[in-house]
N, CA and C atoms of all chains as a GROMACS GRO file, in nm:
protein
  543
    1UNK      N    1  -3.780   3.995   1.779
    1UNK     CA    2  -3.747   3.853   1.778
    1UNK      C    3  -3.837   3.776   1.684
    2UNK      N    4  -3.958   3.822   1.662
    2UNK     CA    5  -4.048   3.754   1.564
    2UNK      C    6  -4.012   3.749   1.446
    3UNK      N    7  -3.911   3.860   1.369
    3UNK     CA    8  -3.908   3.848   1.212
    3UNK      C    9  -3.775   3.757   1.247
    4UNK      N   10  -3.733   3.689   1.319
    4UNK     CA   11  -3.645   3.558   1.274
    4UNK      C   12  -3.670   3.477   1.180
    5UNK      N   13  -3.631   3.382   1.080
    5UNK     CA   14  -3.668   3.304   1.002
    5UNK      C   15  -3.686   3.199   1.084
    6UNK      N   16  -3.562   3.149   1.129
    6UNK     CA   17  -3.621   2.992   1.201
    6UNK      C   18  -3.667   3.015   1.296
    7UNK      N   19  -3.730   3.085   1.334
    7UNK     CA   20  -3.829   3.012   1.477
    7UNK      C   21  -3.738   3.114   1.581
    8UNK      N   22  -3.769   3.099   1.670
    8UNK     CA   23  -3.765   3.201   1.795
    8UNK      C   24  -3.628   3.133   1.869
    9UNK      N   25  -3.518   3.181   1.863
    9UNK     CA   26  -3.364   3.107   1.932
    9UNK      C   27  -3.417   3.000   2.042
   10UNK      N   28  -3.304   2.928   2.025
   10UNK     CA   29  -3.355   2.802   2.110
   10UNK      C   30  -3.281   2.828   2.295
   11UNK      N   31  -3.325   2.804   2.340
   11UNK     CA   32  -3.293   2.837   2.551
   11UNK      C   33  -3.196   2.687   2.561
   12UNK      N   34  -3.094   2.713   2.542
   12UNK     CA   35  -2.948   2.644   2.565
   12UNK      C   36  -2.939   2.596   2.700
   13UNK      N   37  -2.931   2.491   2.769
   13UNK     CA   38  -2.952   2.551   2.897
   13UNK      C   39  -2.778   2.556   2.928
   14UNK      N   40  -2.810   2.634   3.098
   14UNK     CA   41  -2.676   2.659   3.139
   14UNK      C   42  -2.602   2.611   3.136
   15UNK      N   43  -2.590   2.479   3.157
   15UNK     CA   44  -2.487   2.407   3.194
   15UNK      C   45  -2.421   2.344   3.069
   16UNK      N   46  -2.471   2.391   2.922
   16UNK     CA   47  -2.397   2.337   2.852
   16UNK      C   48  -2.316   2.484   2.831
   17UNK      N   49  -2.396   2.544   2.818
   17UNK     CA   50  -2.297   2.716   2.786
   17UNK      C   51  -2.200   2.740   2.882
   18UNK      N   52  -2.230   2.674   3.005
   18UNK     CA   53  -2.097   2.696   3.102
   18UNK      C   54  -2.012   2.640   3.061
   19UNK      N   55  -2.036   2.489   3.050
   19UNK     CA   56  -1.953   2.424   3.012
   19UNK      C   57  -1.835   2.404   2.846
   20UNK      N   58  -1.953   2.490   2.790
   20UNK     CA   59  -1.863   2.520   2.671
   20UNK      C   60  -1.767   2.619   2.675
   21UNK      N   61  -1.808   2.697   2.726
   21UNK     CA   62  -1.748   2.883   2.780
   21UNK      C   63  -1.617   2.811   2.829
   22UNK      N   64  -1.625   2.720   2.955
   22UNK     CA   65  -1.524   2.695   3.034
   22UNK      C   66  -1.418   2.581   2.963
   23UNK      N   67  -1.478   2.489   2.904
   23UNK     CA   68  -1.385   2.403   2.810
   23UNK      C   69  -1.307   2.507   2.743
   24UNK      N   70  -1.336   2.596   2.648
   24UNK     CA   71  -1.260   2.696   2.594
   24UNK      C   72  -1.150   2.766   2.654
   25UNK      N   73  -1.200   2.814   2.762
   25UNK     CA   74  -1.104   2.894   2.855
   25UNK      C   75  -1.038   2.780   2.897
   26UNK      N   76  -1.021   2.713   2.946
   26UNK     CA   77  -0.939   2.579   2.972
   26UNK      C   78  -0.862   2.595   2.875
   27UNK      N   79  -0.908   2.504   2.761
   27UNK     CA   80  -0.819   2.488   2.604
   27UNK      C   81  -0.747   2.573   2.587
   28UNK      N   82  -0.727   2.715   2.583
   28UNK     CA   83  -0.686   2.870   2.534
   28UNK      C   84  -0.582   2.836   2.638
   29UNK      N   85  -0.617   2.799   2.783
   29UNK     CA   86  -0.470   2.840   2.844
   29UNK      C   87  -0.398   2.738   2.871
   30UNK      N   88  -0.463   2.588   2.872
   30UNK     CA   89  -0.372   2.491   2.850
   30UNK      C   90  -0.276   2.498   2.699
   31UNK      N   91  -0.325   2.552   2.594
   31UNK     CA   92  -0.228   2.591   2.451
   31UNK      C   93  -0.147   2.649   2.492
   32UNK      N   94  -0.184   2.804   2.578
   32UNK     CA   95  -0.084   2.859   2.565
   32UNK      C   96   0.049   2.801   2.621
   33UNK      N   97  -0.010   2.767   2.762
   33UNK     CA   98   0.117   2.702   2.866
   33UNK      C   99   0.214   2.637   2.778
   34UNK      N  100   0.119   2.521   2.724
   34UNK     CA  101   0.223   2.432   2.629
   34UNK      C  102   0.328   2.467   2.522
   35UNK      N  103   0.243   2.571   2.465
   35UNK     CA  104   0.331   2.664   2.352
   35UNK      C  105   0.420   2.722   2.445
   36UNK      N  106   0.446   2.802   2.537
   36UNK     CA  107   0.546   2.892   2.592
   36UNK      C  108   0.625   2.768   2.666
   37UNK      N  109   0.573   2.690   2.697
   37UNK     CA  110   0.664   2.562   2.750
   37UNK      C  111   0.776   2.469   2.666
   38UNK      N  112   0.722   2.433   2.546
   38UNK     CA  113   0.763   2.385   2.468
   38UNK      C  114   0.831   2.468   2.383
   39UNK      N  115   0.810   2.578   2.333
   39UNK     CA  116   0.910   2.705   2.285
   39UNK      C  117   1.036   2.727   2.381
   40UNK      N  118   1.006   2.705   2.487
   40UNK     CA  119   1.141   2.736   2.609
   40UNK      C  120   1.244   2.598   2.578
   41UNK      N  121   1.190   2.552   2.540
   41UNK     CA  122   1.268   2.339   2.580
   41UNK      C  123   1.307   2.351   2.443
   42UNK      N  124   1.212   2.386   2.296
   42UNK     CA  125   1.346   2.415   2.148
   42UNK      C  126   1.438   2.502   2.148
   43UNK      N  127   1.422   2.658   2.234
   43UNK     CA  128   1.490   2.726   2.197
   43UNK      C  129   1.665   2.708   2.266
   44UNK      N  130   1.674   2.620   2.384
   44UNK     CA  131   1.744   2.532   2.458
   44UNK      C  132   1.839   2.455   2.370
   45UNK      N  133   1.764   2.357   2.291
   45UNK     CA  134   1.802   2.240   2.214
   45UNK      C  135   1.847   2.318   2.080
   46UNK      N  136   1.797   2.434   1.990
   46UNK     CA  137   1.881   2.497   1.949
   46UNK      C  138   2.011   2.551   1.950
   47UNK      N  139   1.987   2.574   2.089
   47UNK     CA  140   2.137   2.640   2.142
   47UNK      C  141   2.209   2.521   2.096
   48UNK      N  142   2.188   2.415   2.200
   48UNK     CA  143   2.332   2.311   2.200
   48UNK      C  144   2.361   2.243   2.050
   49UNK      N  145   2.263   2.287   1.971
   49UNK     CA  146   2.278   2.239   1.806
   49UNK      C  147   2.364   2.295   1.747
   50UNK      N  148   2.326   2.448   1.771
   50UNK     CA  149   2.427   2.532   1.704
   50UNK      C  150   2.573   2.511   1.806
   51UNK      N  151   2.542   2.441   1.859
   51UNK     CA  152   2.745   2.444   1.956
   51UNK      C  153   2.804   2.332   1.869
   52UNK      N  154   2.692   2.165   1.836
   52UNK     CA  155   2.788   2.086   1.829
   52UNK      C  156   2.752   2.106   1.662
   53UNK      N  157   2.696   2.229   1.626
   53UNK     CA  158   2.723   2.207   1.393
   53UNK      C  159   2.842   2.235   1.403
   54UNK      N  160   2.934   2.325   1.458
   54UNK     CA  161   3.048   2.379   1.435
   54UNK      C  162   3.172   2.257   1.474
   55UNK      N  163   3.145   2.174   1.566
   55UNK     CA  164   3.203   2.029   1.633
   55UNK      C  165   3.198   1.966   1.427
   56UNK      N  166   3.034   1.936   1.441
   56UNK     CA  167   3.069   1.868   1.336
   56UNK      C  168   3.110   1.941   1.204
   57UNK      N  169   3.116   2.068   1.182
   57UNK     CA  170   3.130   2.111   0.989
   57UNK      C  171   3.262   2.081   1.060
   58UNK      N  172   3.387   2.126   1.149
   58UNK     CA  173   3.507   2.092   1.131
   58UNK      C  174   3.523   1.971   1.128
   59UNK      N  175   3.477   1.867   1.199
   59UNK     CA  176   3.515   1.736   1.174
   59UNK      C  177   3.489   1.664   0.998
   60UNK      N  178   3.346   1.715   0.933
   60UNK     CA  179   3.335   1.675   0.806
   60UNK      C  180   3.423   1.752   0.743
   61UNK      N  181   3.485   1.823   0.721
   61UNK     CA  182   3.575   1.923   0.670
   61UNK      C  183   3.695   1.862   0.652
   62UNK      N  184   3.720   1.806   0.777
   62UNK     CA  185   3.894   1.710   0.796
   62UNK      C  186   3.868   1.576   0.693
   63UNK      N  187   3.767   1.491   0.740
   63UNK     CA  188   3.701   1.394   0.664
   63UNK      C  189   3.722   1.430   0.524
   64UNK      N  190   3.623   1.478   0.480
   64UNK     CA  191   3.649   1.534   0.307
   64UNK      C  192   3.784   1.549   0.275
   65UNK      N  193   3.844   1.628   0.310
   65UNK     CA  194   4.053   1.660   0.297
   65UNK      C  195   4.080   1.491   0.272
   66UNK      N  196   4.068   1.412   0.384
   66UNK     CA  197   4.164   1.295   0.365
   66UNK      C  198   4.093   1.215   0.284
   67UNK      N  199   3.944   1.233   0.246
   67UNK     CA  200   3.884   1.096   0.155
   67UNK      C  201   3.957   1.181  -0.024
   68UNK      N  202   3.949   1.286  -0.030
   68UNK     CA  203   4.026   1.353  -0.160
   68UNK      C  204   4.144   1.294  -0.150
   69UNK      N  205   4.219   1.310  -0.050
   69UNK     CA  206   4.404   1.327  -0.072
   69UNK      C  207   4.371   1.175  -0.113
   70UNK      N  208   4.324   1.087  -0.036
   70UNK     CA  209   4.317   0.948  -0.071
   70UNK      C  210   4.288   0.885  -0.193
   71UNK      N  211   4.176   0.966  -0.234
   71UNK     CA  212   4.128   0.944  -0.409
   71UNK      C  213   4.244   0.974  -0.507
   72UNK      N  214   4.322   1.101  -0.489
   72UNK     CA  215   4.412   1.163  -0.582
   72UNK      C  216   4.506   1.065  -0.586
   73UNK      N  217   4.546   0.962  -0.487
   73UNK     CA  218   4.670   0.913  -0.444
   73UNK      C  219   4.602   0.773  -0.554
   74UNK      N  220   4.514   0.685  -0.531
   74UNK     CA  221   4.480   0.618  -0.592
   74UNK      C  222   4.462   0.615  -0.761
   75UNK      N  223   4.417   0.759  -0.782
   75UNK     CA  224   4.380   0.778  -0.936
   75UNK      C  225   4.561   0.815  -0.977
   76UNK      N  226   4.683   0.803  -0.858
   76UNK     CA  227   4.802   0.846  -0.913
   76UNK      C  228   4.871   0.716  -0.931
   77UNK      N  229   4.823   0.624  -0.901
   77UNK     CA  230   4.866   0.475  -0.850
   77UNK      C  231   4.862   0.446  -0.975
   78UNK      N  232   4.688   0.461  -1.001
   78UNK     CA  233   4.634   0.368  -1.133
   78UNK      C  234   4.710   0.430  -1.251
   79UNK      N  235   4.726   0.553  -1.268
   79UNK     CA  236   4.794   0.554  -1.415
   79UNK      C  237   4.959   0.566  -1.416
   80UNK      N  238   5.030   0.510  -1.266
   80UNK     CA  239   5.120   0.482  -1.304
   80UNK      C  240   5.144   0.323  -1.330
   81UNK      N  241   5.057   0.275  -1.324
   81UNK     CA  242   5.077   0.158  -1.352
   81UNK      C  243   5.044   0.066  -1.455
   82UNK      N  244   4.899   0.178  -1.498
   82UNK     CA  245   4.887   0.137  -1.657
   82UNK      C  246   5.021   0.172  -1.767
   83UNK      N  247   5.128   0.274  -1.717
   83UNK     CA  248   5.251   0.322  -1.841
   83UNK      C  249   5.348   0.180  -1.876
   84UNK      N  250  -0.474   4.404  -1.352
   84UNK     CA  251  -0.501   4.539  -1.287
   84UNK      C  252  -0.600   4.562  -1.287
   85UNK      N  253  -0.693   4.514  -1.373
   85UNK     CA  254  -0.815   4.522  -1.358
   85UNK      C  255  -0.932   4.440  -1.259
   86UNK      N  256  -0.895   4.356  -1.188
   86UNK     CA  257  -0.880   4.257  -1.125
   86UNK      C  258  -0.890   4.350  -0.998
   87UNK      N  259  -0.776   4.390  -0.968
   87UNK     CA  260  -0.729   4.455  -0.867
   87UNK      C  261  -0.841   4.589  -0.858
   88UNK      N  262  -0.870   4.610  -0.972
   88UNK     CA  263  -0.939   4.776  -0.956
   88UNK      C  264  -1.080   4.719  -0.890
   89UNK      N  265  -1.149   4.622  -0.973
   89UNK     CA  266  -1.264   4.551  -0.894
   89UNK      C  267  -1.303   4.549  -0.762
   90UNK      N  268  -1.188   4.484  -0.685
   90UNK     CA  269  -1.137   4.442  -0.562
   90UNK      C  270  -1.260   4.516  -0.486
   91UNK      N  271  -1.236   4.676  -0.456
   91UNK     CA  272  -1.321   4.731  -0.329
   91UNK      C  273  -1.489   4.668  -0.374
   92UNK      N  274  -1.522   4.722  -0.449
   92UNK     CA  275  -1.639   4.700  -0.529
   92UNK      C  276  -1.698   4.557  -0.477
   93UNK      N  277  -1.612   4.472  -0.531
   93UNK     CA  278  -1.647   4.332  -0.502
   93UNK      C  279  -1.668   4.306  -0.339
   94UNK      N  280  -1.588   4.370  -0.266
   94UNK     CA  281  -1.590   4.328  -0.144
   94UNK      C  282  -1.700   4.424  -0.056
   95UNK      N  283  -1.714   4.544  -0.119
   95UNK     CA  284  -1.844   4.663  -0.081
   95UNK      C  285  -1.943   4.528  -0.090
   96UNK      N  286  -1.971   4.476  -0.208
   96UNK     CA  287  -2.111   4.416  -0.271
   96UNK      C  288  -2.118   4.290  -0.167
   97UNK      N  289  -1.993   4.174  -0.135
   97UNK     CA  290  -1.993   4.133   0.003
   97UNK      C  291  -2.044   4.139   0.087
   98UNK      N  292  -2.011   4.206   0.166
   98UNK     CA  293  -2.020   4.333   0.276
   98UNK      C  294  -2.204   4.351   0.266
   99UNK      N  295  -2.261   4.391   0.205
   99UNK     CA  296  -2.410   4.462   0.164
   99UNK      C  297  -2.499   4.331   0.194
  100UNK      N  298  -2.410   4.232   0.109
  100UNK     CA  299  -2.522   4.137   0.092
  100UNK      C  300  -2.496   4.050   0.212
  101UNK      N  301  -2.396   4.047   0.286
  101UNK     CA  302  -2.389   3.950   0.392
  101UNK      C  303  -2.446   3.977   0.556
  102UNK      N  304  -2.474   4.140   0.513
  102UNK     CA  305  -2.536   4.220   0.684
  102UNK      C  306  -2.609   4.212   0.705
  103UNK      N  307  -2.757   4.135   0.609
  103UNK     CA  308  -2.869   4.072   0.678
  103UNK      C  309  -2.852   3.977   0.763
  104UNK      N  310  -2.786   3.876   0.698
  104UNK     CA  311  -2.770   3.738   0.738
  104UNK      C  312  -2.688   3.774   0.886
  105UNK      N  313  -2.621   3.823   0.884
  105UNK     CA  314  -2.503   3.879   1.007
  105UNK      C  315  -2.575   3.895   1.080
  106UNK      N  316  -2.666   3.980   1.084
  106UNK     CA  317  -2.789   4.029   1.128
  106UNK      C  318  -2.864   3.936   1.219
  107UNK      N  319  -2.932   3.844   1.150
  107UNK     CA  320  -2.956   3.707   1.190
  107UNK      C  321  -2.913   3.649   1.267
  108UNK      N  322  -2.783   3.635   1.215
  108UNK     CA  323  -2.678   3.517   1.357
  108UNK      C  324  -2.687   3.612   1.478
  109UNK      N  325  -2.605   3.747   1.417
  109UNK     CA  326  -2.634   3.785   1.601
  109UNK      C  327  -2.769   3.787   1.703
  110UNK      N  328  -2.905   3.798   1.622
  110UNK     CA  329  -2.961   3.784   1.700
  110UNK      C  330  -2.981   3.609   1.768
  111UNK      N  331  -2.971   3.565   1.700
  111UNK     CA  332  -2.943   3.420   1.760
  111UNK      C  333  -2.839   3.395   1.849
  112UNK      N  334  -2.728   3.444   1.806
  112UNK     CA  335  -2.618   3.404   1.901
  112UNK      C  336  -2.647   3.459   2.064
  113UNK      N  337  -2.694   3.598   2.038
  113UNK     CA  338  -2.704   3.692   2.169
  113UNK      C  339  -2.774   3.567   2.271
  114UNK      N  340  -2.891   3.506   2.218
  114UNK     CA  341  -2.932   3.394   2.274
  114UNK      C  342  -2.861   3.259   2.331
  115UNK      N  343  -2.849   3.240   2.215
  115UNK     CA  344  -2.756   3.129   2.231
  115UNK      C  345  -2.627   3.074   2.281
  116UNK      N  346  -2.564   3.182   2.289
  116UNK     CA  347  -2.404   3.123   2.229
  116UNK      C  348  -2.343   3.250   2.333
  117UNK      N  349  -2.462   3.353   2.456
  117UNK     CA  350  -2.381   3.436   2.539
  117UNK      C  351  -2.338   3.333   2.624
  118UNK      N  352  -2.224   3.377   2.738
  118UNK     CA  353  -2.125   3.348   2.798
  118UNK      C  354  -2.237   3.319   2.924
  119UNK      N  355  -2.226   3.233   2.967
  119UNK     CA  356  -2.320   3.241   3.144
  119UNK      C  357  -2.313   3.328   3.256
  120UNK      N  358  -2.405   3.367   3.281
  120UNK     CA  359  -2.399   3.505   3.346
  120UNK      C  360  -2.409   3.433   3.510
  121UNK      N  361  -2.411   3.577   3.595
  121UNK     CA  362  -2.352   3.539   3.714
  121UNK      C  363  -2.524   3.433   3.778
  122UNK      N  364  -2.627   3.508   3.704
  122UNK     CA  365  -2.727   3.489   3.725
  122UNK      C  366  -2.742   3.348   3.760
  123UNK      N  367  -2.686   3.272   3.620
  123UNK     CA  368  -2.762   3.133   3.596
  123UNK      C  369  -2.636   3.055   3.688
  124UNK      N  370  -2.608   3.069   3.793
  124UNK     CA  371  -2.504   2.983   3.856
  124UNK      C  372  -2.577   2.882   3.896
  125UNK      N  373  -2.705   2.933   4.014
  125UNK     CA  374  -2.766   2.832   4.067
  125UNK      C  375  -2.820   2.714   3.960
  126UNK      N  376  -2.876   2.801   3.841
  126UNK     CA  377  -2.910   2.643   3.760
  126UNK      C  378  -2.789   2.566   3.740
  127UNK      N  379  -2.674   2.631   3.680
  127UNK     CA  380  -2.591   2.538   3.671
  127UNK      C  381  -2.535   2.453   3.792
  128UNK      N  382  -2.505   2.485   3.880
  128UNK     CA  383  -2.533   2.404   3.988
  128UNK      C  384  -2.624   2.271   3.977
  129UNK      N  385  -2.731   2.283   4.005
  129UNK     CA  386  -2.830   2.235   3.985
  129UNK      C  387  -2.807   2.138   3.878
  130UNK      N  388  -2.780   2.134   3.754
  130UNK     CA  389  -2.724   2.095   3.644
  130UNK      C  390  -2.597   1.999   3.699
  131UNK      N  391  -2.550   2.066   3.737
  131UNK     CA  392  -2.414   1.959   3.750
  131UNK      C  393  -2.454   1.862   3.866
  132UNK      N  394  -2.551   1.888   3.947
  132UNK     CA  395  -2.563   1.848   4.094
  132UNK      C  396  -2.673   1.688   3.991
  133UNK      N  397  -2.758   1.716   3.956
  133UNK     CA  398  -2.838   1.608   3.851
  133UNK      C  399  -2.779   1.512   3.755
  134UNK      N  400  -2.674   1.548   3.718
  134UNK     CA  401  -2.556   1.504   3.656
  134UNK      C  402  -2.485   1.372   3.718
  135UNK      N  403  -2.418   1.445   3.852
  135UNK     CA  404  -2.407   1.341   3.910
  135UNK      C  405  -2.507   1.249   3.994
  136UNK      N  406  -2.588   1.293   4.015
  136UNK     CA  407  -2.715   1.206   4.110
  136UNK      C  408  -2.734   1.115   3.978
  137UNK      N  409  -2.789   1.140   3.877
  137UNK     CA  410  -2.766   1.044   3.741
  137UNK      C  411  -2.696   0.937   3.778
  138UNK      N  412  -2.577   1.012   3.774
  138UNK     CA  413  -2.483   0.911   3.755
  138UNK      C  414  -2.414   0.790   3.828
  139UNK      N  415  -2.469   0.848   3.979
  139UNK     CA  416  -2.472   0.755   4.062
  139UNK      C  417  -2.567   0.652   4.098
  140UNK      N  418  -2.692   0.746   4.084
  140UNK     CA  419  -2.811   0.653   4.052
  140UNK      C  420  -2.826   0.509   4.019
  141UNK      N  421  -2.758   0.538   3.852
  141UNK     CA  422  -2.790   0.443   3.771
  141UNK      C  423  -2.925   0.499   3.679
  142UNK      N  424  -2.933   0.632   3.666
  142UNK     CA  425  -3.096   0.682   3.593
  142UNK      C  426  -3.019   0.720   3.461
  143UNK      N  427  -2.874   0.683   3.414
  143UNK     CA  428  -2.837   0.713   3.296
  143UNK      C  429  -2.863   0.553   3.228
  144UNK      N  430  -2.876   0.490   3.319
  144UNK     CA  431  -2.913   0.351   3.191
  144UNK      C  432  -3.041   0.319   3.169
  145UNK      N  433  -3.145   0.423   3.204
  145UNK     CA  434  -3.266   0.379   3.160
  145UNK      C  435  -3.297   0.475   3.091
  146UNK      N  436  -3.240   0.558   2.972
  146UNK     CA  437  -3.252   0.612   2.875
  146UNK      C  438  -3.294   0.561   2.771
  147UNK      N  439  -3.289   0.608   2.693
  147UNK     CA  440  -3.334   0.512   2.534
  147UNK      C  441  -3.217   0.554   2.490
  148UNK      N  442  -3.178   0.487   2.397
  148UNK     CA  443  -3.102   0.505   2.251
  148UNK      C  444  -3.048   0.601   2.224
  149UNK      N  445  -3.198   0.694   2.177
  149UNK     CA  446  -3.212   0.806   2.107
  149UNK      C  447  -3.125   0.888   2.206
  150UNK      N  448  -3.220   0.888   2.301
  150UNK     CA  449  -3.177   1.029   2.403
  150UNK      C  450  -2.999   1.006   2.440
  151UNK      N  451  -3.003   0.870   2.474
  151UNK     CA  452  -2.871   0.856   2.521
  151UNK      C  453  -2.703   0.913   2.398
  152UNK      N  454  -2.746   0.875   2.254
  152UNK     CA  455  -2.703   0.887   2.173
  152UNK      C  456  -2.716   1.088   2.156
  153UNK      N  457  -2.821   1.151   2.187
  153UNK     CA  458  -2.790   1.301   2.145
  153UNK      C  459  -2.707   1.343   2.324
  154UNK      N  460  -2.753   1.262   2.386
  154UNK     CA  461  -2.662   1.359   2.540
  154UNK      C  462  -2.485   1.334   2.470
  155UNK      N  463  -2.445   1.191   2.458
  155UNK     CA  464  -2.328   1.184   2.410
  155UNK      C  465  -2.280   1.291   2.301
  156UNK      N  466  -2.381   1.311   2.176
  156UNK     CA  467  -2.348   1.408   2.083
  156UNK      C  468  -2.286   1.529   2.156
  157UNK      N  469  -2.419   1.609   2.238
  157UNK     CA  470  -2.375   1.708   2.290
  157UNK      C  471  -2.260   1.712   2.394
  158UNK      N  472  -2.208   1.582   2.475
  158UNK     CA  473  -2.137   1.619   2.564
  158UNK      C  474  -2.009   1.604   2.459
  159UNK      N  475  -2.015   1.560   2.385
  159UNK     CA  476  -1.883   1.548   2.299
  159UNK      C  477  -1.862   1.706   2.250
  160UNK      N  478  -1.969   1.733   2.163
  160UNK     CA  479  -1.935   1.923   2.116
  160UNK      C  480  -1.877   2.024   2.256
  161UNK      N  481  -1.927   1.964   2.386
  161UNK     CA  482  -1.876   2.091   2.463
  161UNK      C  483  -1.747   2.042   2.489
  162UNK      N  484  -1.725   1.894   2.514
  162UNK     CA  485  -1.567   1.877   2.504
  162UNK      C  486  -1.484   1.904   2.449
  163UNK      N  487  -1.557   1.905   2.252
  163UNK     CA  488  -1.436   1.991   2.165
  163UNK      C  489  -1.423   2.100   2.156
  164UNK      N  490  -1.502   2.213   2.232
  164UNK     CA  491  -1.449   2.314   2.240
  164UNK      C  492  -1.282   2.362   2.333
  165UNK      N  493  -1.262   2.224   2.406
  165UNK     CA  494  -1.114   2.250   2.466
  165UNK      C  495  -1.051   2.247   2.358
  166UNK      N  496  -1.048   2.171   2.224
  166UNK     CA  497  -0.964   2.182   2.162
  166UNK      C  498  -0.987   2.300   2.050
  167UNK      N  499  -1.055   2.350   2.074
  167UNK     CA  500  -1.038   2.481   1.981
  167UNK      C  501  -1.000   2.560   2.077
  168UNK      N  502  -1.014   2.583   2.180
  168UNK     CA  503  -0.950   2.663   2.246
  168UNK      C  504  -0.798   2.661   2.313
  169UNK      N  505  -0.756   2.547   2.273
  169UNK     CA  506  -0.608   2.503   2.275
  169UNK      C  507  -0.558   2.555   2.147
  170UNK      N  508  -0.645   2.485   2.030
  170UNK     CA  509  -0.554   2.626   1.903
  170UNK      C  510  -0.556   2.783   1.905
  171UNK      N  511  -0.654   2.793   1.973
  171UNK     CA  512  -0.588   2.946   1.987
  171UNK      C  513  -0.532   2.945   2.104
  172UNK      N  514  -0.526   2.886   2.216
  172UNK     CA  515  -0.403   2.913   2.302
  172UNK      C  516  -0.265   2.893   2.196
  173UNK      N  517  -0.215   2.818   2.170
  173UNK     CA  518  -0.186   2.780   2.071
  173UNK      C  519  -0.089   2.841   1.982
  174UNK      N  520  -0.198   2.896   1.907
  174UNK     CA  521  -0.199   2.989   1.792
  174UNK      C  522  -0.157   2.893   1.660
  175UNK      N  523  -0.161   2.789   1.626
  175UNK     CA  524  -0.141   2.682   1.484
  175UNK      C  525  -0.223   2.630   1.514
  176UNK      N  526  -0.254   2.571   1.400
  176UNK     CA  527  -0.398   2.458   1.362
  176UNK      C  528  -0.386   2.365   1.411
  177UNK      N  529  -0.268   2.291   1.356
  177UNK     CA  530  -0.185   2.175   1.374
  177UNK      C  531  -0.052   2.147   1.453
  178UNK      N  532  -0.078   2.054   1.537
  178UNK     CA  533   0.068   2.064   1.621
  178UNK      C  534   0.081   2.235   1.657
  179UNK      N  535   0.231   2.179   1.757
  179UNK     CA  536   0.293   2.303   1.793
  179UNK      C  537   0.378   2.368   1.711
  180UNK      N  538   0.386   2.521   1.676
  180UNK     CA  539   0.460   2.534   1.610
  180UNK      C  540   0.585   2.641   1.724
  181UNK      N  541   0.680   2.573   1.729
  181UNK     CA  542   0.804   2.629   1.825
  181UNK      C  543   0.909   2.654   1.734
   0.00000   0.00000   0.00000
């Protein structure tokens, strides 16, 4: 212990080393809880995402069809009416 | 590629020069930074039992400054160790990653 450079380790006392030890262990399993908690509640909200993309790509799908047919009909308007 | 051929070499020479110092910390840490043994319960006890007699007292407002200002320091460092130990509960730095 003497060929230390700084000086001889310093005597911590217990109650902060407990208390650090135990804050940790606390922290470690309050994370985990939260992580496996909160992983359970997205993987949920995924699900019902992927139910209503398919709700919506068909509905934007129909949308797009009639805003085209509508454009074509207009751009058929305009140059019959410029002749 | 040559770069790459370096690589062990560089990290051997690492390695060599950093196992004194390594050296060092552990003997400090072994001190410092072991886990509380079954031994030191009663002090801690004791510790926590002074803590609150403190605190009921009223013998935390006749501190000075100084002292009062490093107990806060330190009670703050053992508090942030919950949050390092929430990132590795965890496992991300930042936020949750789900």
């Amino acid at each position: 212990m003497s060929n230390l450079p700084y000086g001889p380790p310093v005597k911590i006392s217990p109650l902060i080393r407990f208390g650090r030890w135990s804050f940790l262990t606390a922290g470690i399993l309050y994370g985990a809880f939260h992580q496996s908690r909160l992983s359970k509640k997205e993987t949920k909200l995924r699900e019902i995402e992927a139910k209503e993309k398919v709700v919506r790509d068909e509905r934007l799908k129909k949308e797009k069809a009639i805003a085209a047919a509508a454009e074509l009909k207009a751009l058929e308007e305009m140059v019959a009416t410029k002749k | 590629m040559a770069a790459a051929a370096k690589l062990p070499s560089l990290v051997n020479s690492a390695i060599t020069a950093a196992k004194p110092k390594f050296n060092i910390f552990l003997q400090y840490a072994k001190v410092e930074l072991t886990p509380p043994k079954l031994s030191d319960i009663p002090q801690i006890r004791a510790g926590i039992g002074k803590l609150l007699s403190n605190a009921r007292s009223g013998a935390w407002k006749n501190l000075t400054v100084k002292q009062a200002t490093l107990n806060t320091l330190v009670g703050m460092e053992v508090v942030f160790w919950f949050y390092v130990g929430e990132c590795i509960g965890k496992r991300h730095i930042v936020g949750y990653k789900v």
